[in-house]
Backbone as JSON Lines, residues from 0, in Angstrom:
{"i":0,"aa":"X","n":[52.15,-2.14,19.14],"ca":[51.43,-1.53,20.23],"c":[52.09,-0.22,20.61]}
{"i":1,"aa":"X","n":[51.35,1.27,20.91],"ca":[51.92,2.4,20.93],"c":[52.65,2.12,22.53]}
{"i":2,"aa":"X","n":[53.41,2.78,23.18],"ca":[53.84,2.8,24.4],"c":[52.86,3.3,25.71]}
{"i":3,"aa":"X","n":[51.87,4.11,25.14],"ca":[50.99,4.71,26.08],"c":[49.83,4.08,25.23]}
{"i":4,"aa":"X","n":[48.17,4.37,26.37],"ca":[47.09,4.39,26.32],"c":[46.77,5.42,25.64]}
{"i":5,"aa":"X","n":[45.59,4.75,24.03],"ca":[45.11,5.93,23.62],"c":[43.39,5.63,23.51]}
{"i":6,"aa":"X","n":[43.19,7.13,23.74],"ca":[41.18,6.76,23.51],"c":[40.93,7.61,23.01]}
{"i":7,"aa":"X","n":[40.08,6.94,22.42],"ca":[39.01,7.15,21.06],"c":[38.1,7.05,21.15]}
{"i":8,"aa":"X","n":[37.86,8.46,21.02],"ca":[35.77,9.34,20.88],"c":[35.41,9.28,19.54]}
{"i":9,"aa":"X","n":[34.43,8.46,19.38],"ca":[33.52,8.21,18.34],"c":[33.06,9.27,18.03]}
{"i":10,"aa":"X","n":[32.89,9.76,16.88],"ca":[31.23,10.93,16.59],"c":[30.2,10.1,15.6]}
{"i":11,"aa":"X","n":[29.04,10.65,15.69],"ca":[27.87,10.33,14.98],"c":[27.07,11.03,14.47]}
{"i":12,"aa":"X","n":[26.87,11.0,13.17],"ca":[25.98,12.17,12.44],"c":[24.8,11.1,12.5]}
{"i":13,"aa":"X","n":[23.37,12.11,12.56],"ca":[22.12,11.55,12.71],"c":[21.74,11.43,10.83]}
{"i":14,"aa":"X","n":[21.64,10.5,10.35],"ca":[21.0,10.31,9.29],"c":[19.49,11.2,9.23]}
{"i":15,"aa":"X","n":[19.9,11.99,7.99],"ca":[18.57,12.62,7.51],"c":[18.03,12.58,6.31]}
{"i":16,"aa":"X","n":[16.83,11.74,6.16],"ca":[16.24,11.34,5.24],"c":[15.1,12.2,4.52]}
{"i":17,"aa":"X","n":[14.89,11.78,3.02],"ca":[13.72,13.17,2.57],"c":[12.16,12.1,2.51]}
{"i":18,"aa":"X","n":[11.31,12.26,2.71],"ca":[10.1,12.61,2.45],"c":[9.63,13.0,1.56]}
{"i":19,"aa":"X","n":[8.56,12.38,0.34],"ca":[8.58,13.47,-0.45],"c":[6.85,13.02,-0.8]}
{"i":20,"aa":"X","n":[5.84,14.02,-0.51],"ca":[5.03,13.41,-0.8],"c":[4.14,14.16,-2.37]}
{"i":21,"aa":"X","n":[3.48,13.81,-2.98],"ca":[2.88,13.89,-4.38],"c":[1.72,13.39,-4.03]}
{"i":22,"aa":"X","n":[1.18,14.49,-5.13],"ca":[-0.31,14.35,-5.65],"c":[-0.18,14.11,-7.38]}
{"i":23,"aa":"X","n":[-0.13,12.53,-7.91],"ca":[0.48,12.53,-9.43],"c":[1.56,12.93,-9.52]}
{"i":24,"aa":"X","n":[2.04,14.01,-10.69],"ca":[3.39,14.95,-10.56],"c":[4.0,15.39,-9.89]}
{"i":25,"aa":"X","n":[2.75,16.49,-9.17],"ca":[2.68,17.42,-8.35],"c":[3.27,17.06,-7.34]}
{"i":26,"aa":"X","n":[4.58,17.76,-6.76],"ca":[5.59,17.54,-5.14],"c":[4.23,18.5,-4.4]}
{"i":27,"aa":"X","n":[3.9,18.09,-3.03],"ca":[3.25,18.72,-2.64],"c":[4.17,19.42,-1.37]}
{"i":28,"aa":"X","n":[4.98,18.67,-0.56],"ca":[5.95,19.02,0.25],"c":[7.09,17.86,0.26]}
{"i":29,"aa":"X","n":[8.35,18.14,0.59],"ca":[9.32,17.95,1.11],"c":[9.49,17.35,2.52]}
{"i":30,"aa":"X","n":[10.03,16.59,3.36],"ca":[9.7,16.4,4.92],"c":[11.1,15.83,4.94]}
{"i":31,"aa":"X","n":[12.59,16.52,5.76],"ca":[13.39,16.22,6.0],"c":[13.3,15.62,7.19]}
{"i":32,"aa":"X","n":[13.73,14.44,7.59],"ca":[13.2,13.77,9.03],"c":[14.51,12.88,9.37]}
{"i":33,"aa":"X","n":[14.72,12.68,10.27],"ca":[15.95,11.84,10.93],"c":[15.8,10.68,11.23]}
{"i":34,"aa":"X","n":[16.73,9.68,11.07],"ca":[15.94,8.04,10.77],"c":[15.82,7.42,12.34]}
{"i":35,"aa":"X","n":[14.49,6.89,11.63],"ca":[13.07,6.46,12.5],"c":[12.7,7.14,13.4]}
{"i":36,"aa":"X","n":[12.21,8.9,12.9],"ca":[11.46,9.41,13.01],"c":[10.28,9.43,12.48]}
{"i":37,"aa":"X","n":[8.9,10.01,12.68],"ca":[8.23,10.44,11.83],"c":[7.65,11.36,10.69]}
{"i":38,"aa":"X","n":[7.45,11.59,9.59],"ca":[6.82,12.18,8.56],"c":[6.1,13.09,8.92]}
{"i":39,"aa":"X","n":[5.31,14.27,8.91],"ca":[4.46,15.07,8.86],"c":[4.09,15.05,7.69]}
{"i":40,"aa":"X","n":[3.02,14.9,7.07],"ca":[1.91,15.23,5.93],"c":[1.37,16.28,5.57]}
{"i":41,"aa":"X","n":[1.41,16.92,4.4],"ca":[0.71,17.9,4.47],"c":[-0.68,18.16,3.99]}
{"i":42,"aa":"X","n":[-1.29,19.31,3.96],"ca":[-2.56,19.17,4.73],"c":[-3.25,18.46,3.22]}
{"i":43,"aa":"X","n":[-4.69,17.93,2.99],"ca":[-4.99,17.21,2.51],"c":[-5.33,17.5,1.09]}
{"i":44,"aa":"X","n":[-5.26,17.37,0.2],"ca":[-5.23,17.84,-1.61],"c":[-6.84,17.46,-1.49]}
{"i":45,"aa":"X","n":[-7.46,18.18,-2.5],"ca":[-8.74,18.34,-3.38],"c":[-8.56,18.36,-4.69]}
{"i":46,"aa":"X","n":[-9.15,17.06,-5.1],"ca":[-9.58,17.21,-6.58],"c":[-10.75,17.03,-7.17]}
{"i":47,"aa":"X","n":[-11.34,17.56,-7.87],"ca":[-13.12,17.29,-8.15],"c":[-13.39,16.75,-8.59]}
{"i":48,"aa":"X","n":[-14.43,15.65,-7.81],"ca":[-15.02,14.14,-8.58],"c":[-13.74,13.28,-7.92]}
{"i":49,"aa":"X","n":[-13.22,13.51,-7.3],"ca":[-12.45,12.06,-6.24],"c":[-12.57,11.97,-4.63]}
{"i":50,"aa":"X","n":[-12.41,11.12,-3.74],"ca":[-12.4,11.32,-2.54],"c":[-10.54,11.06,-2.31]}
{"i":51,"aa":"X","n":[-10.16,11.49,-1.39],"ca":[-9.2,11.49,-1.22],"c":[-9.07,10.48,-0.13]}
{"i":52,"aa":"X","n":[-8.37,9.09,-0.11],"ca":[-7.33,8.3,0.99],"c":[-6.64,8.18,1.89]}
{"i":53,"aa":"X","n":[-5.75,9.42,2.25],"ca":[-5.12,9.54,2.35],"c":[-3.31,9.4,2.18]}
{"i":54,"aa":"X","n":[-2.28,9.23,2.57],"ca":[-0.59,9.28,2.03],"c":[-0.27,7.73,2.5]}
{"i":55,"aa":"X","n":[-1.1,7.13,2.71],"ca":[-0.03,5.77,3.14],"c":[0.34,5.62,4.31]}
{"i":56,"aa":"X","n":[-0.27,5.91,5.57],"ca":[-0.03,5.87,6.62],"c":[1.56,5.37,7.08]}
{"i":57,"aa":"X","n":[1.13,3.52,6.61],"ca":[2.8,2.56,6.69],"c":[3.69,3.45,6.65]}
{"i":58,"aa":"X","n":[3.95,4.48,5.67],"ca":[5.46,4.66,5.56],"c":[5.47,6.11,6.19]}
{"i":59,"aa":"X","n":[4.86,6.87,6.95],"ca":[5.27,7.63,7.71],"c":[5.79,7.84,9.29]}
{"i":60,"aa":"X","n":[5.38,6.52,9.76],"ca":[6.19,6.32,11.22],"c":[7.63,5.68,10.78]}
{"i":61,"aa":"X","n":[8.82,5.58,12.11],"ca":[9.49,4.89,11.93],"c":[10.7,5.18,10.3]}
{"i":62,"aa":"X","n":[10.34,6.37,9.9],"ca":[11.41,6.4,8.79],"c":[12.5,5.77,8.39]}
{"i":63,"aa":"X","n":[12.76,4.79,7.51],"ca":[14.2,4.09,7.62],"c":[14.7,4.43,5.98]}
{"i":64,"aa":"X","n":[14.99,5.01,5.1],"ca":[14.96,5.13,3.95],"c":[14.23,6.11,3.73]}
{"i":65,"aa":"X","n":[14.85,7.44,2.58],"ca":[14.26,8.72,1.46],"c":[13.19,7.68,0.82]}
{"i":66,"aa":"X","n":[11.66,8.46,0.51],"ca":[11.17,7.69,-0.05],"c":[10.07,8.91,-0.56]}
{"i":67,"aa":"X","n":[9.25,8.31,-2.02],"ca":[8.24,9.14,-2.54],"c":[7.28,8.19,-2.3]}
{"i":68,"aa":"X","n":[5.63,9.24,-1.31],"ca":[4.69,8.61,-1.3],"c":[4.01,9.83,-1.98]}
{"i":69,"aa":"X","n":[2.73,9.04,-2.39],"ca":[1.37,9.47,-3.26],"c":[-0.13,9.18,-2.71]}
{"i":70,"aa":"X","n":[-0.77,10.63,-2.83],"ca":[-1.75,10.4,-2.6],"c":[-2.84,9.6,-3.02]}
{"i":71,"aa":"X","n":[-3.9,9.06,-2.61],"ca":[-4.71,7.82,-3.02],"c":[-5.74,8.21,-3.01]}
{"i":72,"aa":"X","n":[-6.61,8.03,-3.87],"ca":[-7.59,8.69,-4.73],"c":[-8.65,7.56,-5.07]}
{"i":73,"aa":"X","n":[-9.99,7.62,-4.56],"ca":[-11.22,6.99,-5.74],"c":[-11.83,8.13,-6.48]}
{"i":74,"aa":"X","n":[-12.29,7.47,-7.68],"ca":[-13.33,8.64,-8.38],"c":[-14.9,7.88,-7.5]}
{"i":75,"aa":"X","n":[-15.15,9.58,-7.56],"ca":[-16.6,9.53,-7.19],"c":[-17.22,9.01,-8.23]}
{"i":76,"aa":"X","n":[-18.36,8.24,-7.38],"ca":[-19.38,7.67,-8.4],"c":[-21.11,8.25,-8.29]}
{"i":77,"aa":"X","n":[-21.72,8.49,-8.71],"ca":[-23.46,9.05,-8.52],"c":[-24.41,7.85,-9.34]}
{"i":78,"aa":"X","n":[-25.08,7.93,-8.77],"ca":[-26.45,7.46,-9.28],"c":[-27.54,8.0,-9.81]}
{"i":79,"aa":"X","n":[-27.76,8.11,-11.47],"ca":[-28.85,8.8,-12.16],"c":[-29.79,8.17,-12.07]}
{"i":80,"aa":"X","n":[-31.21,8.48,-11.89],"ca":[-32.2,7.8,-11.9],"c":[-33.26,8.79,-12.87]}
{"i":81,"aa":"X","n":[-33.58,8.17,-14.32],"ca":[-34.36,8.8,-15.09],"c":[-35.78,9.07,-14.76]}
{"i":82,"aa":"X","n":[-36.9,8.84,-15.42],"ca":[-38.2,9.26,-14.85],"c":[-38.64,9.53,-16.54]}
{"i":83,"aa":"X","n":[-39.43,8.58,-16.71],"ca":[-40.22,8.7,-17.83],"c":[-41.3,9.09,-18.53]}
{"i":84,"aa":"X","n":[-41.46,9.65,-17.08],"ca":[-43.24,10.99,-17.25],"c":[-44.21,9.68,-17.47]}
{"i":85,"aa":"X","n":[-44.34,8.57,-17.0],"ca":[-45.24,7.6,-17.47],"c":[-45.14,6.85,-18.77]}
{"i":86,"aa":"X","n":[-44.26,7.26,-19.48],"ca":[-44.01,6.52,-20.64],"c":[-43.79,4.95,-20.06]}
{"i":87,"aa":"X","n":[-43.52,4.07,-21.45],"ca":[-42.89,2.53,-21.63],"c":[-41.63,2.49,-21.82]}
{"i":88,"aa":"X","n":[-40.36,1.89,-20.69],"ca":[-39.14,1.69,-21.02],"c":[-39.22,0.84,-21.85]}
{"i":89,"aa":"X","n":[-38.88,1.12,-23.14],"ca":[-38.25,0.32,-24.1],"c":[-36.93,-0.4,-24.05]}
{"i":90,"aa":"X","n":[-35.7,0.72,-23.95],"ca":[-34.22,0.17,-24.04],"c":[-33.48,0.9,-23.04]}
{"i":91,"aa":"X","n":[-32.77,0.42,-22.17],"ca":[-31.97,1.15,-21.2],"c":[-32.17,0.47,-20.12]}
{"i":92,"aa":"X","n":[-31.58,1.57,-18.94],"ca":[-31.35,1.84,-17.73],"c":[-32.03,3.28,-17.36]}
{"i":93,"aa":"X","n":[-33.12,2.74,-16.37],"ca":[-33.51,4.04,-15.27],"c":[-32.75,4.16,-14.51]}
{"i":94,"aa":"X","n":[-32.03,3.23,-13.93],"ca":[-31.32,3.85,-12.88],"c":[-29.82,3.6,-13.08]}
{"i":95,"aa":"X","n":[-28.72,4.36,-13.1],"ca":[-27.64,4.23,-13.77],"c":[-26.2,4.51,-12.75]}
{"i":96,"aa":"X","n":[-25.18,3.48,-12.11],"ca":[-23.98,4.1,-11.83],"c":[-23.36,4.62,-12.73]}
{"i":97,"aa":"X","n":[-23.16,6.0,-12.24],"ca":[-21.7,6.6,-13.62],"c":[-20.52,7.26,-12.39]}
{"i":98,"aa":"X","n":[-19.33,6.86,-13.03],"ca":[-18.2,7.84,-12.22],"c":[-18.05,9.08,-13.0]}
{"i":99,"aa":"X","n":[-17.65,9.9,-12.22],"ca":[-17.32,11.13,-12.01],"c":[-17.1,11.87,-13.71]}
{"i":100,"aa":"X","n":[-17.16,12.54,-14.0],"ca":[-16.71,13.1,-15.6],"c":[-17.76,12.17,-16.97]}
{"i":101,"aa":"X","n":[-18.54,11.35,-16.46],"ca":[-18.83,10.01,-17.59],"c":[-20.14,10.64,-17.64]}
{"i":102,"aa":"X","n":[-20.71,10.32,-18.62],"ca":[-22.2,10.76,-18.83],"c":[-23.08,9.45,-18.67]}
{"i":103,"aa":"X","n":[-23.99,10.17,-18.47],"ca":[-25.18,9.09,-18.64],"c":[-25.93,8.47,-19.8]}
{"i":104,"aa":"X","n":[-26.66,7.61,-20.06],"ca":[-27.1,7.21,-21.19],"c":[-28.53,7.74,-21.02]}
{"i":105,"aa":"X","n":[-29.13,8.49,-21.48],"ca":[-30.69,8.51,-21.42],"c":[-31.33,7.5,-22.07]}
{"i":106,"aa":"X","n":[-32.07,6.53,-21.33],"ca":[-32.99,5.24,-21.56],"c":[-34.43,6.32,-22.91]}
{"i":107,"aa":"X","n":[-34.49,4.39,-23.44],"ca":[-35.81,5.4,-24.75],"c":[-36.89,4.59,-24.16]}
{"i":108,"aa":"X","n":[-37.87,5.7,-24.05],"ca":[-39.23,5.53,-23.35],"c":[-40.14,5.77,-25.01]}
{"i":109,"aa":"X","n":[-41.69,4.79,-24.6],"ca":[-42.42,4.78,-25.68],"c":[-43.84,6.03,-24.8]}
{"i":110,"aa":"X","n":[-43.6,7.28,-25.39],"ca":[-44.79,7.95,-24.94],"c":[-46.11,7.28,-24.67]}
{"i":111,"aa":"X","n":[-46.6,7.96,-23.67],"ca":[-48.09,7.6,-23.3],"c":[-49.19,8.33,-24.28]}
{"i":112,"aa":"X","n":[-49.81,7.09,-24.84],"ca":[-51.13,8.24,-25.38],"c":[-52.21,8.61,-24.8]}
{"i":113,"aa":"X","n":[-52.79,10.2,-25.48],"ca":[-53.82,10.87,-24.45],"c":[-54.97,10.36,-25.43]}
């Protein structure tokens, strides 16, 4: 035991954690944040023929851990609907889901005679 009273001041560094959010590969931003803080997002990616999800809400409040989130993505889907000028569907689909980039099948119609 020393002969005198001694005290002792603690210090504390604030933990700072990274953020990292992606589109696929693509880093879109960085977000240095202090633990269990929140994330800021950045603003929302476009890609053609998808709707965009958004980043994962969950893991941007409350930060506890560096972490990589990704954006969330459906492909768009359309609906073709053929038209056979009055012909006879033979083989196919008139009306057709296709996603985004995919082609359609054109259905074989039996002409009308005049």
């Amino acid at each position: 035991m020393p002969a005198h009273d001694l005290t002792y001041i603690a210090t504390y560094t604030q933990i700072e954690l990274s953020v990292k959010f992606f589109d696929g590969d693509t880093l879109l931003k960085e977000d240095i944040v202090l633990y269990g803080e929140s994330a800021i997002p950045p603003s929302d990616p476009e890609k053609v023929g998808y709707t965009f999800h958004g980043f994962g809400v969950r893991h941007l409040r409350n930060v506890q851990s560096s972490i990589d989130i990704y954006a969330e993505w459906t492909i768009n889907t359309y609906t073709v609907t053929f038209d056979g000028d009055g012909g006879t569907l033979i083989s196919g689909d008139e009306v057709q889901t296709i996603e985004h980039g995919s082609p359609a099948t054109a259905p074989v119609y039996e002409k009308r005679r005049l």
